[in-house]
C-alpha positions in Angstrom: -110.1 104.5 -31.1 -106.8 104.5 -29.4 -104.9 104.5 -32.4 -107.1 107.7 -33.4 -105.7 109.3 -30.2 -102.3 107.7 -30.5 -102.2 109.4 -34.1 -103.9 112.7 -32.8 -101.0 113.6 -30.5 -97.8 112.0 -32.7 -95.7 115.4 -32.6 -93.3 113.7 -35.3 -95.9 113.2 -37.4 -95.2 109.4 -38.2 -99.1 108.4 -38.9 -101.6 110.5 -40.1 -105.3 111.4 -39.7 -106.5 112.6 -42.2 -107.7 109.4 -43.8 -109.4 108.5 -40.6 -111.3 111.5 -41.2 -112.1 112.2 -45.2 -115.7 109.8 -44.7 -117.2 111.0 -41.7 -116.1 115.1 -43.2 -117.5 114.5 -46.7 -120.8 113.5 -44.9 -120.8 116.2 -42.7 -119.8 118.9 -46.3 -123.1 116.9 -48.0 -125.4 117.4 -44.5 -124.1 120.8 -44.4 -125.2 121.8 -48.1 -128.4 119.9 -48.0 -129.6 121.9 -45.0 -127.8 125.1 -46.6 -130.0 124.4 -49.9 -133.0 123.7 -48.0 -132.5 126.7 -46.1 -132.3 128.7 -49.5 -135.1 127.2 -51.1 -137.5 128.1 -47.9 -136.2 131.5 -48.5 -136.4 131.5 -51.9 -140.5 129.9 -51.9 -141.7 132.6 -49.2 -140.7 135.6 -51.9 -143.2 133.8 -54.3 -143.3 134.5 -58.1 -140.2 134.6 -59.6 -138.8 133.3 -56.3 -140.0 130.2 -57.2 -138.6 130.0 -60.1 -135.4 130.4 -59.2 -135.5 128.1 -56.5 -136.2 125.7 -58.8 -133.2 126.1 -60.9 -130.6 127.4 -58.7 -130.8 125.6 -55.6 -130.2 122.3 -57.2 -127.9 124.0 -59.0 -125.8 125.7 -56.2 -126.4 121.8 -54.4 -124.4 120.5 -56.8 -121.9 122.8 -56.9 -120.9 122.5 -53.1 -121.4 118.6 -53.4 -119.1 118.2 -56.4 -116.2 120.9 -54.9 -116.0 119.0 -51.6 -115.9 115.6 -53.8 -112.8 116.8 -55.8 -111.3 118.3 -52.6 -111.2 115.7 -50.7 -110.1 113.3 -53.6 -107.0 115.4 -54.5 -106.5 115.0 -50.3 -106.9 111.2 -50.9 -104.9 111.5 -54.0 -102.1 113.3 -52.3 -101.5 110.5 -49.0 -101.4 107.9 -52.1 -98.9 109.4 -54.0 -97.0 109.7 -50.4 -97.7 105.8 -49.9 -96.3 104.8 -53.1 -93.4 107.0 -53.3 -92.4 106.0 -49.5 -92.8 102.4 -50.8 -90.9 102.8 -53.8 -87.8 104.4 -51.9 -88.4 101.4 -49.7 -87.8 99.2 -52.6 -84.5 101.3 -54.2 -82.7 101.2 -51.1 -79.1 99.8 -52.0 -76.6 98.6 -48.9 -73.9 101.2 -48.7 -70.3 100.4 -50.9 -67.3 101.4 -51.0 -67.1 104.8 -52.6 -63.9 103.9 -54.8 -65.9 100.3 -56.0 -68.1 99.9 -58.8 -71.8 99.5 -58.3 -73.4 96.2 -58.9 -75.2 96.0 -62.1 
């Protein structure tokens, strides 16, 4: 938890977040659309009729939407930190010592 807080207040941004936090906010964003589809199929069953009947079919419907949106957005944020890891790790790997600038590289 300290390295949470550590991380929280690094104004040079040398360790991030945001992966700390992707879990616990996707199950928040599911919570948060379950209750929000719940809510609208309560609303949707008291109007009777044809109220149920589109409960039926656009609640799961609008479920899945919200679900699969925050799934994709918080795999292109996942996606993003790993391209950052990799590249950082492959300019790691490139870095040549300094030569003279009238020599020849080493091949």
């Amino acid at each position: 938890m300290g390295d949470f807080f550590r991380a929280l207040f690094d104004f040079n941004f040398q360790s991030f977040i945001t992966m700390k936090l992707v879990k616990p906010l996707y199950v928040i964003f599911v919570v948060l659309a379950g209750l929000g589809a719940l809510f609208s199929l309560l609303t949707m069953l008291r109007f009777g009729g044809a109220g149920i009947i589109m409960a039926l079919i656009f609640v799961p419907l609008y479920f899945l939407f919200i679900v699969v949106t925050m799934r994709v957005w918080m795999e292109v944020i996942v996606l993003l930190f790993d391209i950052n890891d990799r590249v950082e790790t492959l300019a790691a790997g490139q870095q040549r010592p300094p030569t003279n600038p009238g020599s020849l590289p080493p091949l």
